[in-house]
CHARMM-style PDB file with segment names, atoms N, HN, CA, C and O in Angstrom:
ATOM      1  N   UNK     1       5.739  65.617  50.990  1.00  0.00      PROA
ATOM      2  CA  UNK     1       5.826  64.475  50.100  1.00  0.00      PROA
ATOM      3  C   UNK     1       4.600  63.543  50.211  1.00  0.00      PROA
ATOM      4  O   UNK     1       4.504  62.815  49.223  1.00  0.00      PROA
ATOM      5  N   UNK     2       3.492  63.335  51.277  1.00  0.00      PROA
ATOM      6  HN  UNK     2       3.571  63.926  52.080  1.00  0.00      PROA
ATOM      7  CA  UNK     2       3.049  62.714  51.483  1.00  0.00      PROA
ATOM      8  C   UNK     2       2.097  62.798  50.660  1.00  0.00      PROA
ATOM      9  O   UNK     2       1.629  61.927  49.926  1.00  0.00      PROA
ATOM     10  N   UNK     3       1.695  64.313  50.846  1.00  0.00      PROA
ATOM     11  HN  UNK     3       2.075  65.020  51.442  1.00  0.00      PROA
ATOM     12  CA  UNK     3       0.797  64.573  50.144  1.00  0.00      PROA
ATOM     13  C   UNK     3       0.818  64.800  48.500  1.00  0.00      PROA
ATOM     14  O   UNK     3      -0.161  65.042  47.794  1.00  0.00      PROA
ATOM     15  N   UNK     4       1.516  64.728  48.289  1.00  0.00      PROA
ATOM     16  HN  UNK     4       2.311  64.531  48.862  1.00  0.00      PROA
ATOM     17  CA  UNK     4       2.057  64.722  46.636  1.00  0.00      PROA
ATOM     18  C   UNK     4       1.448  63.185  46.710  1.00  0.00      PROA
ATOM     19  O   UNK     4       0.463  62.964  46.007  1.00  0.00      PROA
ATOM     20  N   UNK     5       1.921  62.225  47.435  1.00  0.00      PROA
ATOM     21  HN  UNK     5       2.722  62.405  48.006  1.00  0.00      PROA
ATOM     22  CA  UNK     5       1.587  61.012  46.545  1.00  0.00      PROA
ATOM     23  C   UNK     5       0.199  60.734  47.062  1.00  0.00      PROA
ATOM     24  O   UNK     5      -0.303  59.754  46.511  1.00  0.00      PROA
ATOM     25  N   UNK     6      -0.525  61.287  47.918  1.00  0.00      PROA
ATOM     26  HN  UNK     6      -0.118  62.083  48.366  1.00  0.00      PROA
ATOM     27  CA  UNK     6      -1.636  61.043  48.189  1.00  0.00      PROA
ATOM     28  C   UNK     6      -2.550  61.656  47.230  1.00  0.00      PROA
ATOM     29  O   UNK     6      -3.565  61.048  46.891  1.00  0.00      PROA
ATOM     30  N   UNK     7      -2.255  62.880  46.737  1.00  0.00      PROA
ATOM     31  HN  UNK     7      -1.430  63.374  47.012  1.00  0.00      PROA
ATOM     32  CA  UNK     7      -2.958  63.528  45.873  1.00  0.00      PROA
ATOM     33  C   UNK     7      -2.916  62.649  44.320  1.00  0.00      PROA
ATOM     34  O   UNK     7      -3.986  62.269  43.843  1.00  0.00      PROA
ATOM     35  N   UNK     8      -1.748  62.402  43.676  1.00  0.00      PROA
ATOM     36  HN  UNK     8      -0.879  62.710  44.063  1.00  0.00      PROA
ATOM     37  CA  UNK     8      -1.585  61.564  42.605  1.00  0.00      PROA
ATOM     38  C   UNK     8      -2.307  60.111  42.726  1.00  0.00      PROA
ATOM     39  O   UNK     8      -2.585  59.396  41.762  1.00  0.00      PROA
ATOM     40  N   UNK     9      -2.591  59.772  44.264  1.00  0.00      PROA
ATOM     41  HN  UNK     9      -2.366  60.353  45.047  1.00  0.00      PROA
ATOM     42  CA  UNK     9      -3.153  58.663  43.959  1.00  0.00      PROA
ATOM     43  C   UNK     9      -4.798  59.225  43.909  1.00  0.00      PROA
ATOM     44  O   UNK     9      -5.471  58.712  43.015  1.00  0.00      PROA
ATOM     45  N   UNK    10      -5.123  59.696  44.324  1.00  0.00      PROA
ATOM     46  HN  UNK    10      -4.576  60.113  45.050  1.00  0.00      PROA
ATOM     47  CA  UNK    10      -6.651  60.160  44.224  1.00  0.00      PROA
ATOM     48  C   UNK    10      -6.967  60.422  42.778  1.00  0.00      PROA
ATOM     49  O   UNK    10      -7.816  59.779  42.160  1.00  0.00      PROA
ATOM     50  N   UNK    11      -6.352  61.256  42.338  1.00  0.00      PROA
ATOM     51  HN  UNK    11      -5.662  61.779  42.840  1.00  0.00      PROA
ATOM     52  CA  UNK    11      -6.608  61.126  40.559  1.00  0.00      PROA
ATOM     53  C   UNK    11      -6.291  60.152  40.211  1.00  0.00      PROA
ATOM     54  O   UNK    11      -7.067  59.798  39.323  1.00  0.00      PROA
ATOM     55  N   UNK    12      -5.192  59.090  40.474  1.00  0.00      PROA
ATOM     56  HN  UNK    12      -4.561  59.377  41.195  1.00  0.00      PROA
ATOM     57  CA  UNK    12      -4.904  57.640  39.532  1.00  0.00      PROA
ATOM     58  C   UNK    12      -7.039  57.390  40.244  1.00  0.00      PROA
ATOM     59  O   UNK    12      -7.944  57.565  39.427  1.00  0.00      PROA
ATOM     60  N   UNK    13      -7.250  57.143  41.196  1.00  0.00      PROA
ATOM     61  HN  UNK    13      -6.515  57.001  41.859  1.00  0.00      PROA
ATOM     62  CA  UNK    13      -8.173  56.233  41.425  1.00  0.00      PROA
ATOM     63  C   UNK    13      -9.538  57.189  40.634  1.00  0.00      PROA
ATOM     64  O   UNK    13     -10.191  56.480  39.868  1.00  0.00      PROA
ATOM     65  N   UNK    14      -9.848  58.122  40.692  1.00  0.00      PROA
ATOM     66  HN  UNK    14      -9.317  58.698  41.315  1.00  0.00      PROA
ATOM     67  CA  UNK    14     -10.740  59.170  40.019  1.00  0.00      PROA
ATOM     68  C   UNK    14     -10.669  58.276  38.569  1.00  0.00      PROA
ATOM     69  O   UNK    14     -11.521  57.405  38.395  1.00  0.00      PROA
ATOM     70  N   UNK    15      -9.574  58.530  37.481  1.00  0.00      PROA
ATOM     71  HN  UNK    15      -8.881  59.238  37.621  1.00  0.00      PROA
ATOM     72  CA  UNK    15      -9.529  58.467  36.189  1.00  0.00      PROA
ATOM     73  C   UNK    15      -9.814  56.865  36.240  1.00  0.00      PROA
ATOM     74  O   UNK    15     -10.781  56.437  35.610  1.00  0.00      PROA
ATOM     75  N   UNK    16      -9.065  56.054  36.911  1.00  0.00      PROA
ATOM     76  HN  UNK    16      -8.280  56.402  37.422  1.00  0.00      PROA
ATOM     77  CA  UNK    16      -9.541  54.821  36.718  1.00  0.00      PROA
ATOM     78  C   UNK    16     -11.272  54.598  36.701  1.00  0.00      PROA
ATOM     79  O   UNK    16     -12.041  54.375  35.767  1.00  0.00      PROA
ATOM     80  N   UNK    17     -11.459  54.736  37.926  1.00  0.00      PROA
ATOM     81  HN  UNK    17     -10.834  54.917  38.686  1.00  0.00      PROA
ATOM     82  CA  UNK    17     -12.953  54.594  37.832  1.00  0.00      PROA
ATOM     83  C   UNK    17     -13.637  55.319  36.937  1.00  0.00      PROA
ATOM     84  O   UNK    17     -14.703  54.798  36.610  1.00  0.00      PROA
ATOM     85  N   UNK    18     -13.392  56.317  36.444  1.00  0.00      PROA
ATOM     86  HN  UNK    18     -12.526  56.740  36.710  1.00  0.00      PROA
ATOM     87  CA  UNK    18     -14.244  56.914  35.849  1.00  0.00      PROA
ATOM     88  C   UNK    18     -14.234  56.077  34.315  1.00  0.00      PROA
ATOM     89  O   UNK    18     -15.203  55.935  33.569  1.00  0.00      PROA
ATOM     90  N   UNK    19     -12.923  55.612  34.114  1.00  0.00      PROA
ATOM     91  HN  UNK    19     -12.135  55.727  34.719  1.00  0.00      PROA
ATOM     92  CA  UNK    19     -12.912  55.059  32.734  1.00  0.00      PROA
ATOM     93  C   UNK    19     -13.138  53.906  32.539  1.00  0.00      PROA
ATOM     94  O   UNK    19     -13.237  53.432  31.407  1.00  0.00      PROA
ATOM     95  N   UNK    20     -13.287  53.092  33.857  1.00  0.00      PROA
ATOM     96  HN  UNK    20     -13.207  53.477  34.776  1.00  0.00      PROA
ATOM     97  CA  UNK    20     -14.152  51.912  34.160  1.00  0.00      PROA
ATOM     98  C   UNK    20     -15.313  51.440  33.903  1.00  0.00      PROA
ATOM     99  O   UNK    20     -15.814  50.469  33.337  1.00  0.00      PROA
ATOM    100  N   UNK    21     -15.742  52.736  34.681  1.00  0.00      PROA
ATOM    101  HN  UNK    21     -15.335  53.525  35.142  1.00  0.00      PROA
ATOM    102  CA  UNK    21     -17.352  53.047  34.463  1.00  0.00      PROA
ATOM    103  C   UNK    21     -17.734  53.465  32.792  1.00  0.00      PROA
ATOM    104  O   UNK    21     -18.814  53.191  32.268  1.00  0.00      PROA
ATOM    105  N   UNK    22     -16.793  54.059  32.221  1.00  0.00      PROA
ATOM    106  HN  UNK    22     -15.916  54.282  32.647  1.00  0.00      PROA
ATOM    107  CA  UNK    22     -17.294  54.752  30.768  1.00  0.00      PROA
ATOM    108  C   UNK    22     -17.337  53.685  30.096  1.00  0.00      PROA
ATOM    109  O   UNK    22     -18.377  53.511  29.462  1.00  0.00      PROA
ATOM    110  N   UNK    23     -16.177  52.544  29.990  1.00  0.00      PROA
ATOM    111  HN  UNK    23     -15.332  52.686  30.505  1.00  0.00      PROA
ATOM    112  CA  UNK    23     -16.621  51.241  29.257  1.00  0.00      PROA
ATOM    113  C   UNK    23     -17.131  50.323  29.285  1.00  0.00      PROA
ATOM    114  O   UNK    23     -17.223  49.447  28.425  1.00  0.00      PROA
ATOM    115  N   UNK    24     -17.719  50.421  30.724  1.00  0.00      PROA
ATOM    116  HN  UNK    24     -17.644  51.132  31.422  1.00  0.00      PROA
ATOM    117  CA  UNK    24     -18.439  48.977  31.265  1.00  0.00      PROA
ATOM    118  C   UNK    24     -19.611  49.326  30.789  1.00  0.00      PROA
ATOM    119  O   UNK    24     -20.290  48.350  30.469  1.00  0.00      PROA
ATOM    120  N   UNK    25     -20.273  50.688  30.566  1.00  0.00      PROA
ATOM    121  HN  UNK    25     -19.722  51.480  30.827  1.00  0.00      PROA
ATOM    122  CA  UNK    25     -21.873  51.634  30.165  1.00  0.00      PROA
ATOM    123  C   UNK    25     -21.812  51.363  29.109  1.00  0.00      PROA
ATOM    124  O   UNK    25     -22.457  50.442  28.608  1.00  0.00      PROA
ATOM    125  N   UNK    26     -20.836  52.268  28.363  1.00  0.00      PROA
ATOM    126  HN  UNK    26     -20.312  53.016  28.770  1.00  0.00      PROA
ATOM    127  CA  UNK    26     -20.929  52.211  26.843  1.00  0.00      PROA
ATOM    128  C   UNK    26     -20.835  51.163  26.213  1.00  0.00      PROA
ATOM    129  O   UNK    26     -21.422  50.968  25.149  1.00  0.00      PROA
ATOM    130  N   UNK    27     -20.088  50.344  26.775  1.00  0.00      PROA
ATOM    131  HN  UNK    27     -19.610  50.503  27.639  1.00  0.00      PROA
ATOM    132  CA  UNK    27     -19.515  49.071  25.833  1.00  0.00      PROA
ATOM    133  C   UNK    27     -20.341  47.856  25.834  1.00  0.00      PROA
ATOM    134  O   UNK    27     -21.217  47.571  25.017  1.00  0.00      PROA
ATOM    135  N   UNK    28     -20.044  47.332  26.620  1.00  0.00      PROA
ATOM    136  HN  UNK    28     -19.333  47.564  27.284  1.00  0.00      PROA
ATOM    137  CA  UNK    28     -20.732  45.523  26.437  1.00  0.00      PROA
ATOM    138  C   UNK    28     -21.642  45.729  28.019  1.00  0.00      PROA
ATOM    139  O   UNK    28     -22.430  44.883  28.441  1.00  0.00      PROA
ATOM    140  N   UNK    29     -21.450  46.499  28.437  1.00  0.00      PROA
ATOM    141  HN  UNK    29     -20.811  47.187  28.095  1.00  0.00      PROA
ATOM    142  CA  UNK    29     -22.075  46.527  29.895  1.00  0.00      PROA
ATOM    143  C   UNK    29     -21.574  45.309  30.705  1.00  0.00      PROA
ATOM    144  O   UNK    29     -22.370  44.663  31.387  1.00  0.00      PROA
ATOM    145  N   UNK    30     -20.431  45.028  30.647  1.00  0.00      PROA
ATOM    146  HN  UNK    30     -19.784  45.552  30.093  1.00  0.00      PROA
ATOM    147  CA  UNK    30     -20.205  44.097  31.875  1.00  0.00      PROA
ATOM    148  C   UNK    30     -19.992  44.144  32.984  1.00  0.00      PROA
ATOM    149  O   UNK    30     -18.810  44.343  33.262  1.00  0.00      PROA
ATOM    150  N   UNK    31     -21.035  43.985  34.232  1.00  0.00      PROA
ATOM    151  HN  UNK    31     -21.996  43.824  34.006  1.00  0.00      PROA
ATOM    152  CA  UNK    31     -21.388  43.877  35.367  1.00  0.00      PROA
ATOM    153  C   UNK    31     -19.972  44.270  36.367  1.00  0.00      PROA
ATOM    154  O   UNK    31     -19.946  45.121  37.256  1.00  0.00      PROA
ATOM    155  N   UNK    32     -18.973  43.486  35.978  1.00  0.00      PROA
ATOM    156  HN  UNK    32     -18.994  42.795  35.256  1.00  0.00      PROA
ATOM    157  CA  UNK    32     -17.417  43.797  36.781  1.00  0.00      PROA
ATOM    158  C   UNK    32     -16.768  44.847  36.570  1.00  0.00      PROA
ATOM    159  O   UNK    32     -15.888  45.282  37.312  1.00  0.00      PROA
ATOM    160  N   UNK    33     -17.254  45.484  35.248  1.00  0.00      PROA
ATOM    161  HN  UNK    33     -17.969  45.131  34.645  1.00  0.00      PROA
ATOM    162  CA  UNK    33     -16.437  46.849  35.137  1.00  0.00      PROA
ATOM    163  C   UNK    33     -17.078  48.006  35.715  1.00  0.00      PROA
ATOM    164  O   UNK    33     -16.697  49.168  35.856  1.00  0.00      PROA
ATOM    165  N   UNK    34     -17.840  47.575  35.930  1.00  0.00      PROA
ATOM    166  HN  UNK    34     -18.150  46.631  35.816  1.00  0.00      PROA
ATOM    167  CA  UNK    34     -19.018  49.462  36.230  1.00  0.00      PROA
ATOM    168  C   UNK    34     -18.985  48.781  37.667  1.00  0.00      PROA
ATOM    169  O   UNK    34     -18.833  49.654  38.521  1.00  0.00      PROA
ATOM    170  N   UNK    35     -19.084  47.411  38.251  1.00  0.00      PROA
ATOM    171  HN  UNK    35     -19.207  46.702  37.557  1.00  0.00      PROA
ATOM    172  CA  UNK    35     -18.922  47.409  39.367  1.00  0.00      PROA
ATOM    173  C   UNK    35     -17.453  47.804  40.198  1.00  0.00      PROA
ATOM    174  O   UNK    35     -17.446  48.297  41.326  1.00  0.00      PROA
ATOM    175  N   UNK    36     -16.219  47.482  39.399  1.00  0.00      PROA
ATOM    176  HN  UNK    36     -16.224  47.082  38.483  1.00  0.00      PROA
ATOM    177  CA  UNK    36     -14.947  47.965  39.461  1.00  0.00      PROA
ATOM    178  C   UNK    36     -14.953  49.719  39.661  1.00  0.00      PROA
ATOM    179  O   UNK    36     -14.600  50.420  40.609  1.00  0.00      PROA
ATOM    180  N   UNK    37     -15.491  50.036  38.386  1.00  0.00      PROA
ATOM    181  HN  UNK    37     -15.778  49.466  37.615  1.00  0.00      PROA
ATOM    182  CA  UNK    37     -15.169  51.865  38.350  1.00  0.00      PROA
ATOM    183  C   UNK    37     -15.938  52.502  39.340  1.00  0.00      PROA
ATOM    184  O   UNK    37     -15.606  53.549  39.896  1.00  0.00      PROA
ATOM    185  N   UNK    38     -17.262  51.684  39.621  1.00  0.00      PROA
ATOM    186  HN  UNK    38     -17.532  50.834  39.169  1.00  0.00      PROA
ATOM    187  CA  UNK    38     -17.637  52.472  40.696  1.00  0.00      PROA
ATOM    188  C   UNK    38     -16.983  52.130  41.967  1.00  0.00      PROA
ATOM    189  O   UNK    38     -17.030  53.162  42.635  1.00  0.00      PROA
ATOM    190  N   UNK    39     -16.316  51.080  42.733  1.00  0.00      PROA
ATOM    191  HN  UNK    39     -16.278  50.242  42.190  1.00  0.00      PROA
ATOM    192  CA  UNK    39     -15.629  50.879  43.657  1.00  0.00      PROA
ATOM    193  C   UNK    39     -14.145  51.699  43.670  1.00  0.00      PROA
ATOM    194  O   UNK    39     -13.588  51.993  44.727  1.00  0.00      PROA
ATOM    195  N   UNK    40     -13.730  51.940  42.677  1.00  0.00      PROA
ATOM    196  HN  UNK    40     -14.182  51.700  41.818  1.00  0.00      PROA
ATOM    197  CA  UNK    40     -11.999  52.564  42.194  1.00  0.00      PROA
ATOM    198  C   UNK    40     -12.862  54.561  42.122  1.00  0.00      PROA
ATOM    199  O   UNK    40     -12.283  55.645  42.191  1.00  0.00      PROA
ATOM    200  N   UNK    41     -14.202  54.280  41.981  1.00  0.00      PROA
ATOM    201  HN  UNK    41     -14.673  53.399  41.924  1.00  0.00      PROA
ATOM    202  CA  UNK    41     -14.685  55.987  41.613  1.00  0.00      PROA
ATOM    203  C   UNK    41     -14.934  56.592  43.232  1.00  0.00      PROA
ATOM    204  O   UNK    41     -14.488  57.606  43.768  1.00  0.00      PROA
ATOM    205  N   UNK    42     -15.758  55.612  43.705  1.00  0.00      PROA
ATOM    206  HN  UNK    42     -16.120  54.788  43.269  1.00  0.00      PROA
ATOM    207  CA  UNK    42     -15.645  56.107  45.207  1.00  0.00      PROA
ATOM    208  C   UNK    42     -14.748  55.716  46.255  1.00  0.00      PROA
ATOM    209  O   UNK    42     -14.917  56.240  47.356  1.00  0.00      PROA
ATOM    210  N   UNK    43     -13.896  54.952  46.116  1.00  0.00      PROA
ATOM    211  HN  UNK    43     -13.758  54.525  45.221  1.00  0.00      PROA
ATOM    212  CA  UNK    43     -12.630  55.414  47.022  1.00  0.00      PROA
ATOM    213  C   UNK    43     -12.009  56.609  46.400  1.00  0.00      PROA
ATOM    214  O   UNK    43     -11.352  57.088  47.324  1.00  0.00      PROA
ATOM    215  N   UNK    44     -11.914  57.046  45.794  1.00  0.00      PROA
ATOM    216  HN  UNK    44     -12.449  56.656  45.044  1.00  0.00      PROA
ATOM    217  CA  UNK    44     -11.275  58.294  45.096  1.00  0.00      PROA
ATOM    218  C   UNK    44     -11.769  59.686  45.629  1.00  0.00      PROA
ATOM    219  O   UNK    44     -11.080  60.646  45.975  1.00  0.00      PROA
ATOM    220  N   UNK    45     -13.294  59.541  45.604  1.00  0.00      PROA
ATOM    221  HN  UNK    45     -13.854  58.761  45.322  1.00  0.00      PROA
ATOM    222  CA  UNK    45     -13.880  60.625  46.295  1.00  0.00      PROA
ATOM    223  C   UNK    45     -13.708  60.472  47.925  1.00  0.00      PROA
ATOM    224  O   UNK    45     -13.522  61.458  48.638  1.00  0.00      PROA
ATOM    225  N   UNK    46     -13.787  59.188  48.416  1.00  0.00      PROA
ATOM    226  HN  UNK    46     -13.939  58.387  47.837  1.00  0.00      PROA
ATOM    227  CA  UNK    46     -13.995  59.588  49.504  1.00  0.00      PROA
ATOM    228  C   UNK    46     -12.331  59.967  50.033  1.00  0.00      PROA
ATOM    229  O   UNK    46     -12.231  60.503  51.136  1.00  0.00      PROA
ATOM    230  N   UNK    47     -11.205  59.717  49.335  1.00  0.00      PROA
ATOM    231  HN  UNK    47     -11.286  59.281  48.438  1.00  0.00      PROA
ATOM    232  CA  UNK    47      -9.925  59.760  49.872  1.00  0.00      PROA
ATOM    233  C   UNK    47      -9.559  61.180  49.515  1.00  0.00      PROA
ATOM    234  O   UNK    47      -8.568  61.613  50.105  1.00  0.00      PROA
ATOM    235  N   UNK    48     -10.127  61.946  48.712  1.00  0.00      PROA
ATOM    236  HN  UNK    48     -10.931  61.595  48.233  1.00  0.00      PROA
ATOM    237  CA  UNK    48     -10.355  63.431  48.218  1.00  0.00      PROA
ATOM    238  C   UNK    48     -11.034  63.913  49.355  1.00  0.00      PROA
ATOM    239  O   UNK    48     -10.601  64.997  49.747  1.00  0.00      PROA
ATOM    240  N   UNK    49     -11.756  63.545  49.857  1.00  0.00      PROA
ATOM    241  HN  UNK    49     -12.108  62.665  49.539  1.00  0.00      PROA
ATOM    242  CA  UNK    49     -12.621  64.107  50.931  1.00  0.00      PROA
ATOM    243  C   UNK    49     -11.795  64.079  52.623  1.00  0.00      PROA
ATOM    244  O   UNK    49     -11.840  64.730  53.667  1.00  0.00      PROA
ATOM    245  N   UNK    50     -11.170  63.049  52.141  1.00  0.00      PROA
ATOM    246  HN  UNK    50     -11.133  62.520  51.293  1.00  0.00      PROA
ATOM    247  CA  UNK    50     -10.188  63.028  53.783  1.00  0.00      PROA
ATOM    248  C   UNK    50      -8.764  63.871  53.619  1.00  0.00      PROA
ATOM    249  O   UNK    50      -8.261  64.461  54.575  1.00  0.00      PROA
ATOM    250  N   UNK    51      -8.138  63.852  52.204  1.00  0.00      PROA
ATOM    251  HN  UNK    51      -8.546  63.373  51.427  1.00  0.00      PROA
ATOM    252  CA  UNK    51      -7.059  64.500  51.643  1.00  0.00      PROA
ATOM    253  C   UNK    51      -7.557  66.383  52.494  1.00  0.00      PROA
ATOM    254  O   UNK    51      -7.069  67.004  53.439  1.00  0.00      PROA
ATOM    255  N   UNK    52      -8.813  66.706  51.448  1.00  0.00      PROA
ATOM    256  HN  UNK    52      -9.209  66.201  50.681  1.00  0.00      PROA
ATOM    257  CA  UNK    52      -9.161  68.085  51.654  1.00  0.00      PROA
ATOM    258  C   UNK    52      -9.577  68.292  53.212  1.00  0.00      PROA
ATOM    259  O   UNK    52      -9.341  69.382  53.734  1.00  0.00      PROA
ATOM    260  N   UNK    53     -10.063  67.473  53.798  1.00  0.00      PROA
ATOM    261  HN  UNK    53     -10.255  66.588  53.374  1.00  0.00      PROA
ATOM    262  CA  UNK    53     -10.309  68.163  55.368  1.00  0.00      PROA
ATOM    263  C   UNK    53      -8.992  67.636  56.349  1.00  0.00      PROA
ATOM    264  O   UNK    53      -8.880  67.815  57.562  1.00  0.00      PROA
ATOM    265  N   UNK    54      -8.186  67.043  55.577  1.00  0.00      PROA
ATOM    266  HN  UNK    54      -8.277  66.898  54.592  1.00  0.00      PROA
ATOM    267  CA  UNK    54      -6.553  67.416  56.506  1.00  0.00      PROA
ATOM    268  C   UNK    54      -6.008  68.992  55.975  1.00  0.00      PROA
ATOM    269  O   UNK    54      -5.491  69.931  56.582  1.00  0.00      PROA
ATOM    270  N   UNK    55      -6.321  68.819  54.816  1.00  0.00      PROA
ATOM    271  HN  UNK    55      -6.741  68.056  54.324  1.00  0.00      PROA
ATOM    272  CA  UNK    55      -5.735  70.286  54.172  1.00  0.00      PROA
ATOM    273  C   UNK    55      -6.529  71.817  54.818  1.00  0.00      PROA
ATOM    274  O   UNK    55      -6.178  72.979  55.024  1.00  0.00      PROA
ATOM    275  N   UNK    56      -7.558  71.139  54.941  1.00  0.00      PROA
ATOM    276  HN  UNK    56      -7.844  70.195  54.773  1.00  0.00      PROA
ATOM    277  CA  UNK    56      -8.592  72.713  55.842  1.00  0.00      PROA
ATOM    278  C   UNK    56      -7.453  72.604  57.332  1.00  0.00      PROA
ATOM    279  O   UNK    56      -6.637  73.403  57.793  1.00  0.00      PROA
ATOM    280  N   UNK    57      -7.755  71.643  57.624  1.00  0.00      PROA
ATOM    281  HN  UNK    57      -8.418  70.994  57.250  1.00  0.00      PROA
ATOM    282  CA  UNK    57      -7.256  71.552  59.264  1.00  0.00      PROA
ATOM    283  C   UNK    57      -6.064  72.144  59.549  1.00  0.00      PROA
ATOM    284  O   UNK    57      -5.911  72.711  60.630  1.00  0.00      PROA
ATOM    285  N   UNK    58      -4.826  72.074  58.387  1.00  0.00      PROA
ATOM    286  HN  UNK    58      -4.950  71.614  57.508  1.00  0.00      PROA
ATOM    287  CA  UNK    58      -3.582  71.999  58.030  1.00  0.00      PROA
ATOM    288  C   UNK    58      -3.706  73.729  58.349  1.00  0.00      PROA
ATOM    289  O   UNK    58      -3.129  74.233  59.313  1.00  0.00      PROA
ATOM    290  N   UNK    59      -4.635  74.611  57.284  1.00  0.00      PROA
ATOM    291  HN  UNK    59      -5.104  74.201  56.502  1.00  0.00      PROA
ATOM    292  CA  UNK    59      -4.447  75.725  57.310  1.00  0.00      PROA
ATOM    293  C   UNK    59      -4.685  76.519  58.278  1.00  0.00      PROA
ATOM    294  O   UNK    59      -4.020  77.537  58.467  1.00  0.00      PROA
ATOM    295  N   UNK    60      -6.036  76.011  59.289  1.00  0.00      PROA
ATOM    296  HN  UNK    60      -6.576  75.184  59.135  1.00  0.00      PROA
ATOM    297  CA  UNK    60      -6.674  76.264  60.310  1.00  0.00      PROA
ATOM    298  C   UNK    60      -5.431  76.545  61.323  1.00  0.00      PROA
ATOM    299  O   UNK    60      -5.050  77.642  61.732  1.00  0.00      PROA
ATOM    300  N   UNK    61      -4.770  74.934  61.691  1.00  0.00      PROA
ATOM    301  HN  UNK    61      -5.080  74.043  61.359  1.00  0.00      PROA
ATOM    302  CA  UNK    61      -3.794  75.477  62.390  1.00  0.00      PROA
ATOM    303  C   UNK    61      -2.438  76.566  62.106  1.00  0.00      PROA
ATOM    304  O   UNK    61      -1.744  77.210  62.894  1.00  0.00      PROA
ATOM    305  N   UNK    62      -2.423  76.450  60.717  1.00  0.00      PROA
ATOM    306  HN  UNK    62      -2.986  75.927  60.077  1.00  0.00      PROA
ATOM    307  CA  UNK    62      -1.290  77.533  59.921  1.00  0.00      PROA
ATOM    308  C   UNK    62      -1.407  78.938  60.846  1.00  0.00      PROA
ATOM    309  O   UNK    62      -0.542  79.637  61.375  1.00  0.00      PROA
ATOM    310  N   UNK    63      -2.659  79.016  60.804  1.00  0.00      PROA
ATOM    311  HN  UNK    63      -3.362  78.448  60.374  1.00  0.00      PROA
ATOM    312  CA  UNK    63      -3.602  80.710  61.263  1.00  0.00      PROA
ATOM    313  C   UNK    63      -3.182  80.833  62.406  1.00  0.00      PROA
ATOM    314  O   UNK    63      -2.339  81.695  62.656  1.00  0.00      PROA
ATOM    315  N   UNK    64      -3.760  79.847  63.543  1.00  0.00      PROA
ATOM    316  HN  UNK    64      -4.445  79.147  63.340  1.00  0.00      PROA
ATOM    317  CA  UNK    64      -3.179  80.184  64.260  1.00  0.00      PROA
ATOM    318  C   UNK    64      -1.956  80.634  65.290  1.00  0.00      PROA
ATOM    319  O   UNK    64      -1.736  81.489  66.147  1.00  0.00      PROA
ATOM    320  N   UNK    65      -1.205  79.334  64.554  1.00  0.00      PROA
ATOM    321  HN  UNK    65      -1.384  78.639  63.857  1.00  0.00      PROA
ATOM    322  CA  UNK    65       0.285  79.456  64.205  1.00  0.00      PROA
ATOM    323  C   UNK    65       0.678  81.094  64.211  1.00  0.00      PROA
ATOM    324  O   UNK    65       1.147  81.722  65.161  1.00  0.00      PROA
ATOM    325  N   UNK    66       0.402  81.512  63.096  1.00  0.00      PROA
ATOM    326  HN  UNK    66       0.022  81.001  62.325  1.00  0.00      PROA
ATOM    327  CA  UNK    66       1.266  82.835  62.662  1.00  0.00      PROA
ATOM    328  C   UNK    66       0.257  83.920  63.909  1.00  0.00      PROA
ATOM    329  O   UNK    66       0.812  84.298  64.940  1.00  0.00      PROA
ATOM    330  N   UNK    67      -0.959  84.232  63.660  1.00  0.00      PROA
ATOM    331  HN  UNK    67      -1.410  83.925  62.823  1.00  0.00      PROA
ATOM    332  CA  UNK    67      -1.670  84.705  64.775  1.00  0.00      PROA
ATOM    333  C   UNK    67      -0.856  85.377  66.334  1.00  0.00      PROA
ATOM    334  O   UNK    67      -0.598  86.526  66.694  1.00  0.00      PROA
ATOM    335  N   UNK    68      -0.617  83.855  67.038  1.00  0.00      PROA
ATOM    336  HN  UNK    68      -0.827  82.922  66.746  1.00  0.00      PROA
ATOM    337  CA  UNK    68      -0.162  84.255  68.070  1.00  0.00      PROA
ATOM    338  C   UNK    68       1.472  83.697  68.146  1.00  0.00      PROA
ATOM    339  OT1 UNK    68       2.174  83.974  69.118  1.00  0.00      PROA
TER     340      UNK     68
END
């Protein structure tokens, strides 16, 4: 379960920022939104990045698990 909502939040924060960033560029360029999407864009990656190396680790030990 944890990871269900950890994963859903990484895309909520991905799409946010990204659509942050698309209207703060395209649009009027205001300074708070592209500064927003990029703050909401990289917590997203970097919480994707801690999500996926629990998930390597997760399997790592799976292996050995069944192994011995």
């Amino acid at each position: 379960m944890p990871k269900l909502i950890s994963t859903i939040s990484v895309l909520a924060l991905l799409l946010a920022g990204a659509w942050l960033l698309h209207d703060g560029v395209s649009g009027k360029d205001l300074q708070m939104e592209v500064i927003a999407g990029a703050t909401l864009l990289s917590v997203g990656v970097v919480t994707a990045v801690f999500l996926l190396r629990d998930w390597i680790k997760w399997k790592r030990e799976l292996a050995k698990y069944r192994e011995g």
